[in-house]
C-alpha positions in Angstrom: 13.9 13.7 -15.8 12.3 12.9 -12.3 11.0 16.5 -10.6 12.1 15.5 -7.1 11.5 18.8 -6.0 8.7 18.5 -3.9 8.0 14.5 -4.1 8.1 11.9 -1.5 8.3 9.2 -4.0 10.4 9.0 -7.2 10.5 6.7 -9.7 12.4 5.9 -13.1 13.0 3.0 -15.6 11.8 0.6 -13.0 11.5 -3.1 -14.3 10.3 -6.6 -13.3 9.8 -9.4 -14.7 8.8 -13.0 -13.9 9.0 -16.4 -15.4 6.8 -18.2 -17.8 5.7 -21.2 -17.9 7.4 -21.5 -21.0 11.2 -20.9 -19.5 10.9 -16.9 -21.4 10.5 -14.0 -18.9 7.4 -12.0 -18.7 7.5 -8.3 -18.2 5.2 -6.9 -15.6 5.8 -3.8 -14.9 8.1 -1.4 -17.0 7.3 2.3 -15.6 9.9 5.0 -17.4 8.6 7.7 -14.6 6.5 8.3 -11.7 6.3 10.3 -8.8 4.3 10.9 -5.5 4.2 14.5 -3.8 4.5 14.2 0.0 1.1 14.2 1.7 -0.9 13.3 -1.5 -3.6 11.0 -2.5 -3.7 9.6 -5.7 -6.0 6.3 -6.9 -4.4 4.3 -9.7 -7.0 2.6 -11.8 -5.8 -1.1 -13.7 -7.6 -4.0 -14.1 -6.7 -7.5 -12.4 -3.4 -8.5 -13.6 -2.1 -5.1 -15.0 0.9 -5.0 -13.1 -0.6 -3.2 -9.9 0.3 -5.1 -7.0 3.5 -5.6 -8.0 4.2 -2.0 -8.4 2.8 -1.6 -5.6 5.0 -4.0 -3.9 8.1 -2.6 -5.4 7.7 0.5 -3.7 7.0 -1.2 -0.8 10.3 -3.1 -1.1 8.5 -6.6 -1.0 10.0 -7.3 -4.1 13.5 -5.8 -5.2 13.6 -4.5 -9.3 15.5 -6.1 -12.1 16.0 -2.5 -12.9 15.5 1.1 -12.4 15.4 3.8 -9.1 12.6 3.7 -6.9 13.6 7.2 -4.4 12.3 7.8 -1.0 12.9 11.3 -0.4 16.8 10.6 0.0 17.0 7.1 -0.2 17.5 4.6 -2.3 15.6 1.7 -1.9 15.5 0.1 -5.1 19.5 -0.2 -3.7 19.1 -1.7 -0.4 19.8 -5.5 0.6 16.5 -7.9 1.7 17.0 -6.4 5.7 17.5 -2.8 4.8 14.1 -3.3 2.6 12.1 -4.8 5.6 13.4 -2.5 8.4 12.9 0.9 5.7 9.3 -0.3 5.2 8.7 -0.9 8.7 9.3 2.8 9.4 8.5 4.7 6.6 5.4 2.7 4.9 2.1 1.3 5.8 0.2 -1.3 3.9 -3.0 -2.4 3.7 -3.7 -5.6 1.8 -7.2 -6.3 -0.2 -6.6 -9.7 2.0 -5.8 -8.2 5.4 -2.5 -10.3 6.1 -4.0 -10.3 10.0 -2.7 -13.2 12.0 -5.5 -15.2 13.3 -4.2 -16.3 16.4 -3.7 -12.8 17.5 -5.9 -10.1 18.9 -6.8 -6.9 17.1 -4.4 -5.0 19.5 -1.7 -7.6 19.3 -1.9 -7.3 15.4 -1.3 -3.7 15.7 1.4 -3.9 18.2 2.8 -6.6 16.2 3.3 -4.1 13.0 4.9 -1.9 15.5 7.7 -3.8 17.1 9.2 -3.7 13.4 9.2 -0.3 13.5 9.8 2.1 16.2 8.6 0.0 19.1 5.5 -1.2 20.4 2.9 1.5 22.1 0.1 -0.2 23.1 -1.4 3.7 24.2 -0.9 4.3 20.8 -2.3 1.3 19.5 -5.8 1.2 21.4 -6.2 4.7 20.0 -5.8 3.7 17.0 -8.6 0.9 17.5 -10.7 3.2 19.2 -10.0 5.8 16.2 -11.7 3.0 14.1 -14.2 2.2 16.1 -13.1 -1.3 17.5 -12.2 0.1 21.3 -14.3 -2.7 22.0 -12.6 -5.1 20.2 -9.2 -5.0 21.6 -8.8 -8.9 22.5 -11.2 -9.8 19.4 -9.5 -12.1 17.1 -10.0 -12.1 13.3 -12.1 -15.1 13.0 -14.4 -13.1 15.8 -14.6 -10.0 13.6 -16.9 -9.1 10.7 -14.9 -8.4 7.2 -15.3 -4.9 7.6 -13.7 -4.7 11.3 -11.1 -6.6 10.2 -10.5 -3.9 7.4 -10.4 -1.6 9.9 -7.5 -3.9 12.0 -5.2 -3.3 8.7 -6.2 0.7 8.2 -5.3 0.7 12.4 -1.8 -1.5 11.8 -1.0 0.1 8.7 -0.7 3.4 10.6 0.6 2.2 13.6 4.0 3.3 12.7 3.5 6.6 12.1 4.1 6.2 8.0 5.0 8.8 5.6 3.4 6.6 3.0 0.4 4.4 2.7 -0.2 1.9 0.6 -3.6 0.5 -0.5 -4.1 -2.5 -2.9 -7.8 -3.2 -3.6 -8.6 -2.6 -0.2 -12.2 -2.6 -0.5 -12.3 -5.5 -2.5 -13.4 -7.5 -0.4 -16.3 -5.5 1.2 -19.6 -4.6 0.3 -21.0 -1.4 -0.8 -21.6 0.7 2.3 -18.3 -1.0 4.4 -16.2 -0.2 1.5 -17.4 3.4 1.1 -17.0 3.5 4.7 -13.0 1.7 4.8 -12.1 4.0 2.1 -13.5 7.2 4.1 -11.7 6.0 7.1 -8.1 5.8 5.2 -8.2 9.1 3.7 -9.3 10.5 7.4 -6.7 9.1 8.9 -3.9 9.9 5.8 -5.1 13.2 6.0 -4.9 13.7 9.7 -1.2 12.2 9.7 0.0 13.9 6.7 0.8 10.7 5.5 0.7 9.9 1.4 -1.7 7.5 -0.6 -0.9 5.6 -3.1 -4.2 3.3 -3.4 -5.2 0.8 -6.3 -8.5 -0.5 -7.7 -10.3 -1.6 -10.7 -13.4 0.0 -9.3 -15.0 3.0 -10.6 -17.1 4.1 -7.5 -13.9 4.2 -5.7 -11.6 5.8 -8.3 -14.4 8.6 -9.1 -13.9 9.7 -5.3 -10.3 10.9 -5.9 -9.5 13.9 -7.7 -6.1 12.9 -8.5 -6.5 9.3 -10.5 -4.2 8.0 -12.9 -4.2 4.7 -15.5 -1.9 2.6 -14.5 -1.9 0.8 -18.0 -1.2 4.6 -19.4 2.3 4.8 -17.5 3.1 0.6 -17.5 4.6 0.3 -20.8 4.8 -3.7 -20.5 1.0 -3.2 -20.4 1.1 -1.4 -23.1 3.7 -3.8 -25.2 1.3 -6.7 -24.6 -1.9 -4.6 -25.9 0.2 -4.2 -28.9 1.0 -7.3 -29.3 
């Protein structure tokens, strides 16, 4: 049984699959139980292809399950339609891709104020502190391709905040840096987590980032279609 006690995010018997090439369907992800306290920060460690993202996703309501509950705090998701998904997500969850997701043709403060107009409404106040929180308040009207990788990290920490999120989401998200900017991103999202009491859940099949979390976890330990296929 799920403790739900004192947990933010609950989870049980949640399933996905995909097809193969073949015409079979290939289990990803088949998690009997897992839970997130509110305000936590736990790093998942998997390598590339374990299942990660798209559990990841799944909590995120990207993707909807084949089967199982995924709780947040009193709702439901794993039970909402496509446009309940999106606007839940909007409010409640921010995301920070390993690929950014910015739009190029916008500015760093019309990316942020972008993610917010989902959500509860734009505030560009808000949203220039935010940039100026991670150190691009002279960025503002800087555009991606004008940015070095590791300001645009900082765009997606800034919009992946913006709305305020009980939960954060990181996949890989200093995969694409180098050593010191990706010590440096991952500093910068647990600042700001722990400043808005906001949860992390955060994955990564590297060891310098998992060893600075106390709270880690094997994602392969808890996926049993990972584990199906190492029987196999």
């Amino acid at each position: 049984m799920i403790n739900t006690s004192s947990s933010l995010v609950q989870i049980g018997n949640l399933q996905k699959s995909f097809p193969a090439p073949d015409g079979a369907r290939h289990r990803v992800v088949d998690v009997a139980e897992f839970s997130l306290a509110a305000g936590a920060q736990l790093a998942m460690a998997g390598e590339s292809g374990s299942g990660k993202t798209t559990f990841l996703n799944l909590i995120a309501g990207i993707l909807k399950p084949d089967a199982g509950v995924i709780r947040f705090n009193d709702s439901v998701i794993s039970e909402f339609s496509e446009p309940q998904r999106d606007r839940f997500r909007a409010q409640n969850i921010g995301y920070i891709f390993q690929t950014f997701n910015l739009l190029q043709g916008y500015t760093c403060l019309e990316n942020v104020l972008l993610g917010m107009s989902f959500g509860h409404g734009a505030d560009p106040v808000f949203a220039e502190n935010l940039l100026q929180r991670v150190g691009l308040g002279d960025r503002l009207h800087h555009r991606p391709a004008q940015l070095s990788t590791g300001q645009q990290q900082r765009v997606a920490v800034a919009r992946a905040l913006a709305n305020r999120p009980k939960l954060v989401l990181a996949d890989e998200p200093t995969g694409n840096l180098d050593r010191k900017n990706s010590r440096a991103a991952l500093a910068l999202i647990r600042e700001a987590c722990r400043e808005t009491g906001a949860a992390l859940l955060l994955v990564s099949h590297d060891a310098e980032v998992l060893g600075q979390f106390a709270d880690t976890q094997d994602f392969s330990k808890i996926n049993q279609a990972a584990v199906a296929e190492a029987v196999a």
